[in-house]
C-alpha positions, -999 to 999 in steps of 0.1 A, spaced: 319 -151 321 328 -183 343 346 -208 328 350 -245 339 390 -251 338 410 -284 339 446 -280 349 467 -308 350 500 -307 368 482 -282 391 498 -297 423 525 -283 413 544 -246 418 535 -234 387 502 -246 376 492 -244 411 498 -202 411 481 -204 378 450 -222 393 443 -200 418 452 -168 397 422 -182 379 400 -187 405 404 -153 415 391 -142 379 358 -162 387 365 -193 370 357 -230 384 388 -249 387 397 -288 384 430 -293 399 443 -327 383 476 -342 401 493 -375 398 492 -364 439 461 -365 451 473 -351 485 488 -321 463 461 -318 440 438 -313 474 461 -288 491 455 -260 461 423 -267 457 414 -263 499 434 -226 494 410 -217 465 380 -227 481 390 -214 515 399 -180 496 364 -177 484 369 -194 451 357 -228 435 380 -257 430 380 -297 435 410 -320 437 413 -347 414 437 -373 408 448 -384 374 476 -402 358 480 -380 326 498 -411 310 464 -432 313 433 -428 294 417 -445 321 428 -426 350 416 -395 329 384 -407 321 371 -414 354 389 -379 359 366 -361 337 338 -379 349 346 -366 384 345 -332 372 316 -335 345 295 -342 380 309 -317 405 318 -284 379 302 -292 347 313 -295 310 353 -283 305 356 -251 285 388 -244 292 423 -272 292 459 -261 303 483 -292 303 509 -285 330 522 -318 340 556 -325 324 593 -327 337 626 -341 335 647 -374 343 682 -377 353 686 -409 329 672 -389 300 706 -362 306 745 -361 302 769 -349 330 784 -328 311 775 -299 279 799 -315 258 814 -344 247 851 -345 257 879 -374 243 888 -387 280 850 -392 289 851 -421 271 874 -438 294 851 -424 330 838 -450 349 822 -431 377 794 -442 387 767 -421 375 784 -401 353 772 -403 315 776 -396 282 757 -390 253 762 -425 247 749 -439 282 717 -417 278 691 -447 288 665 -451 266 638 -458 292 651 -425 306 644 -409 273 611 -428 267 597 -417 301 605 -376 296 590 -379 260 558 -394 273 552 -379 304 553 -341 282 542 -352 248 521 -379 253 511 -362 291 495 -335 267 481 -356 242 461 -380 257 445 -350 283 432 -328 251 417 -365 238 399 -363 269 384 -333 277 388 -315 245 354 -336 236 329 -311 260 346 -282 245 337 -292 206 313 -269 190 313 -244 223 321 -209 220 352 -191 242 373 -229 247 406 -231 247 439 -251 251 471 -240 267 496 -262 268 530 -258 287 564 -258 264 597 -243 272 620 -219 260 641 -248 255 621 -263 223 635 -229 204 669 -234 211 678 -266 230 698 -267 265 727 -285 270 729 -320 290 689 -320 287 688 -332 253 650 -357 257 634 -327 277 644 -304 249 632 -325 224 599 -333 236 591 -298 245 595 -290 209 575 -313 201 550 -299 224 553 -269 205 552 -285 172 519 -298 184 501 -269 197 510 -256 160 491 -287 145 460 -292 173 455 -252 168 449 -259 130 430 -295 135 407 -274 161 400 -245 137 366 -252 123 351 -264 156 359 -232 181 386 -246 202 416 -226 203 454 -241 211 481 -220 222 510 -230 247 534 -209 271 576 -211 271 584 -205 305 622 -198 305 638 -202 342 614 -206 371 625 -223 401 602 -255 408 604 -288 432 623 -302 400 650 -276 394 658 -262 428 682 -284 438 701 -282 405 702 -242 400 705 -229 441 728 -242 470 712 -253 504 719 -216 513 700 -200 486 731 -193 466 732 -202 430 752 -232 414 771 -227 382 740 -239 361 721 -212 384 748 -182 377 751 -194 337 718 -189 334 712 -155 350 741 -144 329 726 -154 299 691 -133 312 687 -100 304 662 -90 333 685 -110 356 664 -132 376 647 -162 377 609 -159 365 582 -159 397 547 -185 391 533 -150 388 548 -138 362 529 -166 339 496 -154 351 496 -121 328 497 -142 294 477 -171 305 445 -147 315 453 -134 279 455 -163 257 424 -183 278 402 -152 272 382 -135 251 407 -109 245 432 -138 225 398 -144 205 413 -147 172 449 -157 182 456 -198 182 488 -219 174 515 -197 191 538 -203 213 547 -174 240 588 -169 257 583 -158 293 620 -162 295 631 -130 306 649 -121 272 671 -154 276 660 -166 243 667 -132 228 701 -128 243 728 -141 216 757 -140 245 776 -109 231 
């Protein structure tokens, strides 16, 4: 059956594969970017591959911007049934230069470098909002048309990273756990009105964010980029793809009676103990 879903964060290389892997299945797509222009260019390749899918812009940090959002889509799709909160990210002020604390980084002064104890707290503020409060204020939204509705869902994004933390990234770590920690609570708070809430842990996929950080110019890795295939059992980085399998799963009917988990698609990282 033909579902109207809402993706935020779908401008992007991830959501963006899981919009159109939706499409595919039949399902009407809203394609919410802070980038208009992005937003536009995924939903042009659904439509032009036979599919159904508007761009829409929305600031997921406004309740404004999202209502007039919904609104949009309310009048060109329909009522949302389905809700997968994709935008999030990272900030450089929100990180440390290095994974751990040494005597004599006290006395650095180069510019740029920090330590836990020049982590800016704007920085911090900015990565905690844009993925806890950039899921939050979404569900407010358009979890309203789905209340009382049979087969609606939630899917929110979290990270591998909110069950055991990475090192330098210590704001993104802790607000993906709290995106976890949510999708526990929502899934409960949910329960008696149909709406189901589960989330995804993408482990290591390479995005506009990350590239630059885990590969060379040349395509070779970095030292980040090697650590972290070393520390993969299957040895690679995850493709967009490779989300589609679950999230067909958990947004259908076939997850009917499964709400508040949260899935690794990590390639074993978060099973591997190092030895």
């Amino acid at each position: 059956m033909s579902k109207i879903i809402v993706l935020t964060g779908a401008g992007g290389v991830l959501c963006g594969a899981l919009a159109k892997a939706l499409a595919k299945e039949g399902h009407k797509i809203a394609v919410l970017d802070l980038r208009k222009e992005a937003a536009d260019v995924i939903a042009s390749e659904i439509n032009a591959n036979g599919g159904t899918a508007i761009g829409v812009a929305a600031n997921v940090l406004e309740k404004d911007s999202l209502e007039a959002a919904k609104l949009e889509v309310n009048n060109q799709l329909g009522p949302c049934d389905i809700l997968i909160n994709g935008a999030g990210g990272n900030h450089p002020l929100g990180t440390t230069s290095n994974t751990h604390l040494k005597e004599e980084d006290l006395a650095n002064d180069t510019d740029g470098f920090k330590t836990f104890f020049d982590l800016d707290p704007s920085g911090i503020k900015f990565v905690f909002d844009l993925n806890f409060i950039g899921t939050l204020l979404p569900t407010q939204v358009f979890a309203k048309d789905m209340v009382g509705k049979k087969g609606c869902s939630i899917l929110n994004i979290s990270s591998m990273n909110a069950f055991t933390p990475l090192t330098k990234i210590p704001a993104y770590s802790g607000a993906k756990a709290a995106v976890s920690n949510f999708t526990q609570w929502l899934a409960v708070h949910f329960s008696k009105v149909g709406i189901r809430v589960n989330a995804l842990a993408p482990g290591f996929f390479l995005t506009d964010q990350n590239r630059s950080l885990l590969t060379e110019s040349d395509g070779s890795l970095t030292a980040r980029g090697n650590q972290i295939i070393d520390q993969t059992p299957m040895g690679k980085f995850g493709e967009p793809e490779d989300l589609v399998g679950t999230t067909l799963w958990l947004c259908g009917e076939g997850a009917s009676f499964i709400t508040g988990v949260v899935i690794p698609i990590d390639g074993g990282f978060s099973a591997y103990s190092g030895v």
